[in-house]
N, C-alpha and C positions, 0 to 999 in steps of 0.2 A: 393638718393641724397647724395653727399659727405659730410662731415662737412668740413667748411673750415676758415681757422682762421681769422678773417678778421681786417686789424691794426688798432690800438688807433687811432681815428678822424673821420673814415671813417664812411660814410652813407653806413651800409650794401645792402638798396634798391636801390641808385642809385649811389654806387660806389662813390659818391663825401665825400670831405671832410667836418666835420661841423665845420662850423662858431667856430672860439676861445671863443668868448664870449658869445655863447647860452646858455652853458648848467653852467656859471657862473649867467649870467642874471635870470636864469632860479629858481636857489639855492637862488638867494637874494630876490625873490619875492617870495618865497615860505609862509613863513613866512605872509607876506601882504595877500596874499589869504586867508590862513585858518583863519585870523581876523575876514577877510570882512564877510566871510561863517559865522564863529560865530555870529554877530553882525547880519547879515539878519537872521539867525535862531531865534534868542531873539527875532526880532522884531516881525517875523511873531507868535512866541508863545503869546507875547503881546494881539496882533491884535485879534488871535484866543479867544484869554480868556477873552476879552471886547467883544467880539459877544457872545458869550455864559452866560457869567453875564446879559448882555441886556434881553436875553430872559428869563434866568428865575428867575431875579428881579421882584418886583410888581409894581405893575402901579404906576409911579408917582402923588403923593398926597394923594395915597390911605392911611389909618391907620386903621392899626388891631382893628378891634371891639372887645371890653370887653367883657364878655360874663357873665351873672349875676353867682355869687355865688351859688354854689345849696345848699350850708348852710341856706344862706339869703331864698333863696324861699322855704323851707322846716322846717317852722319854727314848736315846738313840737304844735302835734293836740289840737285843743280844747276840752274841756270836752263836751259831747253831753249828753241830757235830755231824751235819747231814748236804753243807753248802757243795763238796766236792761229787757230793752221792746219796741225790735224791731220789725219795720212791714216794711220789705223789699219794695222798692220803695215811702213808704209814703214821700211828700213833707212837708218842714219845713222850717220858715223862722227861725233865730236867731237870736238874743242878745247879744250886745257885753257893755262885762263891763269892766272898770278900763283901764289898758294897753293895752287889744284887740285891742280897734283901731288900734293902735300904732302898736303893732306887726303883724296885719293883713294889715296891709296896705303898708309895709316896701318892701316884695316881688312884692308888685300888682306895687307901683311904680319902682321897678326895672324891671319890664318884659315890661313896658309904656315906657320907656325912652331906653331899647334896642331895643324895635321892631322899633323904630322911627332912630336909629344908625343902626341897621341891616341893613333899606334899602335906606340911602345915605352917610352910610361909613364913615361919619364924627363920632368926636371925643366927642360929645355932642347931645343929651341934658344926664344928669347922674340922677341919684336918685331922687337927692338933687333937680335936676329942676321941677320936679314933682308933681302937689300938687291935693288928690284928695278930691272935698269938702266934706263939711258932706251931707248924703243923701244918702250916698253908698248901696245897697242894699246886703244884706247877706244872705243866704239858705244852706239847704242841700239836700239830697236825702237818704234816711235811703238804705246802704247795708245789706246783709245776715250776714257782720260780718264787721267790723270796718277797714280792709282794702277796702274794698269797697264802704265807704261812699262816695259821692260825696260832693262837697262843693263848690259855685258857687258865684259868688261877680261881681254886676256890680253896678259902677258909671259913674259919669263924670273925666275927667280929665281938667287941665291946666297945660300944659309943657313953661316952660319960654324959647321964641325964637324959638317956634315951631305955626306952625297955624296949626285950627286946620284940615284944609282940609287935612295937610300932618297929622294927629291924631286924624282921626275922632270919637267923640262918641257915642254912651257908648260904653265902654270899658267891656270886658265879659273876665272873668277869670275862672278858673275852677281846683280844685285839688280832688285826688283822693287818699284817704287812706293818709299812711305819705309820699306819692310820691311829686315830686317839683310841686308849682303851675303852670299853665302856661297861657296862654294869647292868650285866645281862635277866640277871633275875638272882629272888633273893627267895628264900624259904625252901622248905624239900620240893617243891615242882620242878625247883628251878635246875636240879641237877640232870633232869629229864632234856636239857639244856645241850648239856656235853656232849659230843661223840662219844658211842658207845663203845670203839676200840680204846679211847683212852680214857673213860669211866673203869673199864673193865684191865686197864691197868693199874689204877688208882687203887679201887679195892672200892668194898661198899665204906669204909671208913673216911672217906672224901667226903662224903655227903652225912655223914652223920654230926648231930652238935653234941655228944655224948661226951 
């Protein structure tokens, strides 16, 4: 095929002349176009980035459960009446003197008042709502060596604006060596929980909420 020079105007494909004011028309909307393109690009980036926050936002109303201290449930061990002469697995009830209560009891309500927020998310009950009366029942479990000890605590509770169907008692706690206490189970199953040498020093009155 030839080159062939074809005049200023002309429609190379069908030999006609173009229109004067196309390719003027053409040059002043240019300008308008690339806006418009800009402004529908923004928008659909928008659009995209509010679908994707949606999905991996958290549910609405939901609020982050506190999670207890492990300072707080780890508080230093007690002195035991069996350090110079131990008899692996013997059962023991204990004695709590002066501030014991107080510091043993500081954790126990802290793990009462989370497992009751663990499982409906809300922002309450805390600590401080917590109260457990006296009667609490205190033991251990002699180990081979002092990490091993067990240490088992069951009372009643009363959470203020909790019932107690949603917190049922007793309440069975459990710590092992200087590891955190934790909150082993709650309702009468839970006493099936304890060793049965120091259940059966307790009395059945450990496990009753009577």
């Amino acid at each position: 095929m030839l080159d062939v020079e074809v005049p200023a105007g002309v429609d190379p494909a069908g030999g006609r002349a173009a229109r004067p004011g196309a390719a003027a028309w053409t040059q002043q909307q240019r300008p308008l176009l690339v806006a418009a393109s800009f402004v529908v690009a923004v928008v659909l980036g928008v659009v995209i980035g509010l679908v994707w926050a949606s999905d991996d936002s958290a549910t609405p109303g939901a609020v982050a459960v506190e999670q207890p201290d492990e300072a707080i449930l780890s508080p230093p061990l007690p002195s035991v009446p069996w350090e110079t002469s131990r008899v692996a697995g013997r059962a023991r009830t204990l004695a709590l003197k002066g501030n014991e209560p107080t510091t043993l009891r500081q954790p126990l309500m802290w793990l009462a008042a989370y497992e009751v927020r663990k499982k409906t998310g809300a922002a309450a009950p805390v600590a401080s709502d917590v109260t457990i009366p006296n009667g609490m029942f205190y033991g251990a479990v002699e180990g081979v060596d002092k990490e091993r000890d067990e240490f088992w605590a069951v009372g009643m509770t009363e959470i203020r604006g909790v019932a107690e169907t949603d917190a049922p008692d007793p309440h069975v706690w459990k710590r092992v060596g200087s590891a955190p206490w934790t909150l082993v189970g709650r309702g009468t199953a839970a006493c099936d929980l304890i060793p049965v040498d120091l259940k059966n020093i307790w009395g059945p009155s450990a496990c009753s909420s009577a």
